[in-house]
C-alpha positions as CSV (number, residue, x, y, z in Angstrom):
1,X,0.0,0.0,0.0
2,X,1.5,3.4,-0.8
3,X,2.3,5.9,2.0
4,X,-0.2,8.5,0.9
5,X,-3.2,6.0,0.7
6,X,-2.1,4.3,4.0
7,X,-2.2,7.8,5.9
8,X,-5.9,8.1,4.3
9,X,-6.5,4.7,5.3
10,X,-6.1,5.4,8.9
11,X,-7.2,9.1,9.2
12,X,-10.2,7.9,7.5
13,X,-10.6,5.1,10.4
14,X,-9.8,7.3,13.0
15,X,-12.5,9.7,12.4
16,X,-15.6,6.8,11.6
17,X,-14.0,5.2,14.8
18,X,-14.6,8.6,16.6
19,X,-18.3,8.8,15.3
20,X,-18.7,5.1,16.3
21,X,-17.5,3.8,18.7
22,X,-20.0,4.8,21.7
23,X,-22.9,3.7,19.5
24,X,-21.1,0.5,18.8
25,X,-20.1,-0.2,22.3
26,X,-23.7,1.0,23.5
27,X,-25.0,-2.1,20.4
28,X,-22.4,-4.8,22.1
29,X,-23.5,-4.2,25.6
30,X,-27.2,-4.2,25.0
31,X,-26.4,-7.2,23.0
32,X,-24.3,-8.7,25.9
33,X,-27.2,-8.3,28.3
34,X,-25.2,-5.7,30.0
35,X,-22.0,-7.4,30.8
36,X,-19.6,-4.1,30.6
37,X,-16.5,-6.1,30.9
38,X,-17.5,-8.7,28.2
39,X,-18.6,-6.1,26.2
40,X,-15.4,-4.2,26.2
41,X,-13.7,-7.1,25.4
42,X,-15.6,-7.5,22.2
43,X,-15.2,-3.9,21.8
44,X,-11.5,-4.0,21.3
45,X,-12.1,-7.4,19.3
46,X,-14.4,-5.5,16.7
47,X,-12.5,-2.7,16.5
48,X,-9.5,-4.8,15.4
49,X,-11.0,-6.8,12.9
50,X,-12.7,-3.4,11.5
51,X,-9.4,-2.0,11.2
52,X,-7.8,-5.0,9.6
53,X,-11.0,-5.1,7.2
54,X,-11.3,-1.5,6.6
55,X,-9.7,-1.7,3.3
56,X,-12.4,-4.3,2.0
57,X,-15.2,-2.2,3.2
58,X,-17.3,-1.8,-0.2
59,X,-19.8,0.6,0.8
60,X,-23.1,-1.6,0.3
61,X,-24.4,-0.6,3.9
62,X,-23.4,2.1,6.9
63,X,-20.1,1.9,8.5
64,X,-22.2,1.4,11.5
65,X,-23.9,-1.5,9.9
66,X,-20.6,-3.2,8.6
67,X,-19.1,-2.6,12.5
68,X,-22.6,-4.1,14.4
69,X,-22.2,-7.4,11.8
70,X,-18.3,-7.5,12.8
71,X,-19.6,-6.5,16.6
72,X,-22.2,-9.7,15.9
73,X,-19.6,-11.9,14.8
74,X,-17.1,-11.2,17.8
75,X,-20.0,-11.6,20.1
76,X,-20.7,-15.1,18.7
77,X,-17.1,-15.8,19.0
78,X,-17.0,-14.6,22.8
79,X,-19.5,-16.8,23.7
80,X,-18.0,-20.0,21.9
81,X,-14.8,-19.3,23.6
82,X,-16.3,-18.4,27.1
83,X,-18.6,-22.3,26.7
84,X,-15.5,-24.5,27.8
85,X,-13.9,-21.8,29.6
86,X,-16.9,-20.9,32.0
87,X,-18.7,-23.7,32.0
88,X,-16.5,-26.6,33.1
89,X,-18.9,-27.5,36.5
90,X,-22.8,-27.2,34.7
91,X,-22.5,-29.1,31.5
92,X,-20.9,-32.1,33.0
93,X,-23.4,-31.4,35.7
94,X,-26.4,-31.8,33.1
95,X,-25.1,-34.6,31.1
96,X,-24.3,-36.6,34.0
97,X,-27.3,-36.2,35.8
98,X,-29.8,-36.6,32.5
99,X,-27.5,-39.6,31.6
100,X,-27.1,-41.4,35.0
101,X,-28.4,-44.9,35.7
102,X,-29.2,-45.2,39.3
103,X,-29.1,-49.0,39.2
104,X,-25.4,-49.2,38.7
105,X,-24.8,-46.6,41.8
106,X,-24.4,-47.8,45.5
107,X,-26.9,-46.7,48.2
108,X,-24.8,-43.8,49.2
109,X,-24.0,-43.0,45.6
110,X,-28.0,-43.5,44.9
111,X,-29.0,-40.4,47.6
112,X,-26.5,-38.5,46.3
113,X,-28.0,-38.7,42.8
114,X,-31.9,-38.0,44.2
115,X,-30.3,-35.0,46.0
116,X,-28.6,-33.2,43.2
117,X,-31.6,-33.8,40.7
118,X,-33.9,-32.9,43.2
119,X,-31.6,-29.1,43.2
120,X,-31.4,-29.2,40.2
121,X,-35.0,-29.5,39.0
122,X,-35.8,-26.4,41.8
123,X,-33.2,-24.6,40.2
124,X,-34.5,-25.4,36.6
125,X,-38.4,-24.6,37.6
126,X,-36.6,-20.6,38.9
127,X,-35.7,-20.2,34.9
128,X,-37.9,-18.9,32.7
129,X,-39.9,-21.3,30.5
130,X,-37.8,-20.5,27.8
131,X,-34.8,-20.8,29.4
132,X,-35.6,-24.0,30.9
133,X,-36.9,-25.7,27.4
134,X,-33.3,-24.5,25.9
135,X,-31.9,-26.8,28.4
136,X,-34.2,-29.4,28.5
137,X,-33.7,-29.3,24.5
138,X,-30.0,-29.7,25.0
139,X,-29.5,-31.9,27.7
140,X,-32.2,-34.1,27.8
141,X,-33.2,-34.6,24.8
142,X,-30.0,-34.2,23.6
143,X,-31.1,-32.1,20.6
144,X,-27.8,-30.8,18.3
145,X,-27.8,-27.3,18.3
146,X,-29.0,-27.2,14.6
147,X,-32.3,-28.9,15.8
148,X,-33.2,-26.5,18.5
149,X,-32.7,-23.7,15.9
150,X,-34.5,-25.3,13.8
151,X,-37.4,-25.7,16.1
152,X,-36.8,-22.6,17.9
153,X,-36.5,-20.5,14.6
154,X,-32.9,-19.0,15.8
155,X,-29.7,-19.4,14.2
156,X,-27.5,-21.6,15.5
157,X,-24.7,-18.4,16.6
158,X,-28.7,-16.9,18.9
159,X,-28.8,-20.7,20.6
160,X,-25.3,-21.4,21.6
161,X,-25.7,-18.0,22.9
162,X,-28.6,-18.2,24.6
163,X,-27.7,-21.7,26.6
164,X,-24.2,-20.1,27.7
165,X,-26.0,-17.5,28.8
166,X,-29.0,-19.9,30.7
167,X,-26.1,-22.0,31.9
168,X,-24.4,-18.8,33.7
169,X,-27.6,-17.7,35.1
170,X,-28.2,-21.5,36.8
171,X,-25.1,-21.8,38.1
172,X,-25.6,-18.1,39.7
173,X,-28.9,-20.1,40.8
174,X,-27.8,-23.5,42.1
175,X,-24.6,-21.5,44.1
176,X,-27.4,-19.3,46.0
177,X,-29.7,-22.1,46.4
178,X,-27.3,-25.0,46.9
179,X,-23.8,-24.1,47.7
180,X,-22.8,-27.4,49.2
181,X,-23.6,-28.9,46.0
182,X,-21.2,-26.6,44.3
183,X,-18.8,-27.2,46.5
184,X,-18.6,-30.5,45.1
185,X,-18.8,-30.0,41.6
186,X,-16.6,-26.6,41.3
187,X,-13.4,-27.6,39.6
């Protein structure tokens, strides 16, 4: 790239970026269901990848536009990385207990078993209905993620959203509820 078209290159940037950037951070939080930090995070995530793309921009919508679909992108991203990250102790918790067979435990093993489903369905009936039926979809029917867009009318990028999302708010749940339980799960 020449000198003279790099400078415009990033003087151009610099001044959408100083019309943008509180509208697009105001889009990513809202879209974040208000999580600040997260939402800086894919703030400075966006903004990259705007800058590395700006040169491919081809004017067929708003800056704004092209940043929110970036900002939409990063988002999605967020969330797949935060899944294994922030979830380690409530999806093994789910799989295990919809996939346990309580004839192969020991007595002791057995209770243990009624006690943690019997949390776990009171902390499941404090979701909302949709919340709940995300889960339910997920880990007890054991629906693919495709399916329960499918049937949910969502893309698949809204769903895995949605259930990290419902995961974080049961474990916020099942720790006020139950914290001797998490004690034993919390890796």
């Amino acid at each position: 790239m020449p000198e003279t078209t790099r400078l415009f290159h990033h003087q151009s940037f610099e001044v959408i970026y100083r019309l943008l950037a509180l509208p697009v951070l105001k889009f990513i939080v809202k879209r974040m269901g208000g999580d600040q930090a997260a939402a800086e995070e894919v703030f400075v995530r966006t903004i990259s990848a705007a800058w590395e793309g700006w040169h491919n921009f081809r004017h067929k919508s708003s800056y704004f536009t092209w940043i929110c679909r970036i900002a939409l992108n990063k988002i999605a991203d967020y969330y797949r990385d935060q899944v294994n990250d922030n979830s380690r102790w409530v999806l093994p918790v789910l799989e295990n207990i919809a996939s346990a067979d309580a004839g192969n435990l020991d007595p002791y093993e057995r209770a243990s078993l009624a006690e943690l489903r019997s949390a776990m369905r009171e902390c499941l009936e404090l979701l909302p209905d949709e919340k709940r039926k995300l889960l339910q979809f997920r880990f007890w029917r054991e629906m693919s993620i495709r399916e329960i867009a499918t049937l949910t009318g969502s893309t698949e990028r809204a769903v895995e959203g949605k259930i990290y999302r419902t995961k974080q708010i049961l474990k916020k749940i099942l720790r006020a509820k139950h914290a001797e339980i998490c004690e034993t799960f919390v890796r």
